[in-house]
C-alpha positions, 0 to 999 in steps of 0.5 A: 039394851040389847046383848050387842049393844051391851057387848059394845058398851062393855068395850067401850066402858075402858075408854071411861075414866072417873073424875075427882069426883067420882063421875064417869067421864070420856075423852070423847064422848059426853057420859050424860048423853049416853042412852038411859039405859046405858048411863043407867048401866055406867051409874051402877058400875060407879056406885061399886067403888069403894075403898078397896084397892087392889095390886092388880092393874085393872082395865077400868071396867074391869075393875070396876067389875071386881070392886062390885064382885069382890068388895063383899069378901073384902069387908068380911076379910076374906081376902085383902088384896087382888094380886093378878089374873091368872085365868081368863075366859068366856065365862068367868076369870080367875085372880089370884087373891092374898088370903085375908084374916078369915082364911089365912094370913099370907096365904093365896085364895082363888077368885073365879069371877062370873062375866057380867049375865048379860054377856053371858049365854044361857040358852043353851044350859036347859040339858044340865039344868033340868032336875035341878032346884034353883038356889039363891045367892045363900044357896038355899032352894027358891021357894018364893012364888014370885021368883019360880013365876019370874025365872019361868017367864025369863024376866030381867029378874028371873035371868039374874035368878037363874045365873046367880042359881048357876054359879051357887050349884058350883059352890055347893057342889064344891063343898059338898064335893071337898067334904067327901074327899074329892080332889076339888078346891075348897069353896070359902064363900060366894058372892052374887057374881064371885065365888071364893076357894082355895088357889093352886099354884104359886105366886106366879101362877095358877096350875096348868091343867092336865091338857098343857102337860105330857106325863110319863106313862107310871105317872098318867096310870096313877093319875088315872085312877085317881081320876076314877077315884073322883068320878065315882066320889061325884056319883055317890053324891049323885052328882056328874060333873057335865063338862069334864077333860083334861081342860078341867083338871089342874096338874100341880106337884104330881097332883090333880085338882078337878076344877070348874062345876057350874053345869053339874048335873043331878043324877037323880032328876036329870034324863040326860045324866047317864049320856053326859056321865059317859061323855065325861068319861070319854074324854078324860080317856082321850087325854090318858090314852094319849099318855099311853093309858087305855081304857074301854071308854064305854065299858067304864063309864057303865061299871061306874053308874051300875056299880052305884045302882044307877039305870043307863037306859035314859031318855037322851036330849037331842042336844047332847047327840052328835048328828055326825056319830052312828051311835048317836043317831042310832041310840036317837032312832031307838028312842023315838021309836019306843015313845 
């Protein structure tokens, strides 16, 4: 089934409904004369209702998708109950979630849910990935010959490999991250699709992030250096977040919370890490200048590396180059005549 058939099947799925039994069933379309591949695909879906009923009123794929990504935390009591959405997005959603016994009893846990892999678009990831060692659905390195063999040959298999690895490099990140004191949520588990962690908001909803608030001028300085703070708690783990703003980092109580990590970028083994660390950098200075906070963007972002003993010479991926900036073009122009 190709990526534009499944897109379409995706949105038809909510017209579906399950009968007494069970059984997928459609006001006007007979489920049994779908293509296989698409029954095929419906039958999975139908295999992931169990008994776990939740608050929040799902679409019915919808549901059927949080009953297939979440159905894990439930039988291990992570949660117990799926309370709303409260984030949608391209990627992933996050619901927000009561706690079950294995957490806390009464208390709020955040579910951020990946989008099905293949409504997913990986294509364009090889810049963060590159020095990165695959991990399974336990977060442990890939070592099986036939699952390296499958992912480099982009089979069906190697692709659910390749976006379950994507979704662990976040979670362990997280870990790792909260364990040295970084301002990021604390991870409780994860599932093949899900990741559970620690919520911040309240009963009605999730923080905003920085970008949806004005902060006075002593507030924004304060936050920013704390934002500093994060920056150089991600390079002594030898981690670059790879997709940081103000979009990404949640404002609760006069506090920040760095959220989203799937794409973090190893700075050891990834040529592009110093140009990412800088990009980075300059957005979050976009935000605070706005806020009355200024800052040398560049002169930052290479105190920070150098002080961690890091080289910014590195060969750039054209990728990451905006054609349209003369720094860009001309930091290309000298490493291409230096090959």
């Amino acid at each position: 089934m190709n990526t534009k058939n499944t897109y379409n099947l995706y949105d038809e799925l909510d017209d579906f409904d399950l009968d007494e039994k069970g059984h997928a069933r459609h006001p006007h379309r007979n489920p049994k004369k779908l293509p296989r591949s698409e029954q095929e695909f419906l039958h999975k879906q139908d295999d992931s209702a169990s008994g776990f009923k939740f608050t929040y009123k799902a679409a019915r794929f919808e549901s059927w998708w949080l009953l297939d990504s979440l159905g894990g935390f439930y039988e291990h009591q992570w949660i117990s109950d799926v309370l709303r959405r409260v984030k949608g997005g391209k990627e992933a959603s996050v619901y927000q979630c009561r706690a079950g016994t294995a957490i806390l009893v009464g208390g709020l846990a955040a579910a951020k849910v990946y989008r099905p892999r293949m409504l997913r678009n990986l294509k364009n990831d090889a810049a963060y990935r590159e020095g990165r060692t695959d991990l399974d659905d336990e977060g442990r390195h890939i070592i099986r010959d036939g699952d390296l063999h499958a992912m480099r040959k982009r089979t069906a298999y190697g692709e659910e490999l390749r976006h379950t690895s994507w979704i662990a490099h976040e979670f362990t990140s997280l870990q790792a991250l909260h364990d040295a004191g970084a301002d990021v949520p604390e991870a409780y588990a994860m599932q093949k699709n899900a990741i559970l962690m620690g919520y911040v908001g309240d009963g009605v909803g999730c923080a905003p992030t920085l970008s949806e608030v004005s902060l006075d001028r002593a507030e924004a300085s304060a936050l920013f250096e704390r934002v500093l703070r994060n920056l150089d708690i991600l390079l002594a783990n030898r981690r670059v977040h790879g997709d940081l703003s103000a979009y990404n980092i949640l404002y609760w109580e006069g506090d920040i919370t760095l959220i989203d990590f799937p794409q973090v970028v190893d700075v050891d083994g990834n040529r592009n890490a110093f140009k990412i660390f800088e990009r980075d950098v300059a957005r979050v200075c976009e935000y605070f200048s706005r806020q009355g906070v200024r800052a040398d963007a560049r002169k930052l972002a290479r105190d920070l590396w150098q002080a961690h003993g890091y080289q910014t010479r590195q060969e750039v991926d054209v990728r990451l180059l905006d054609a349209d900036d003369p720094k860009d073009r001309a930091a290309w122009q000298t490493q291409e005549r230096v090959r």
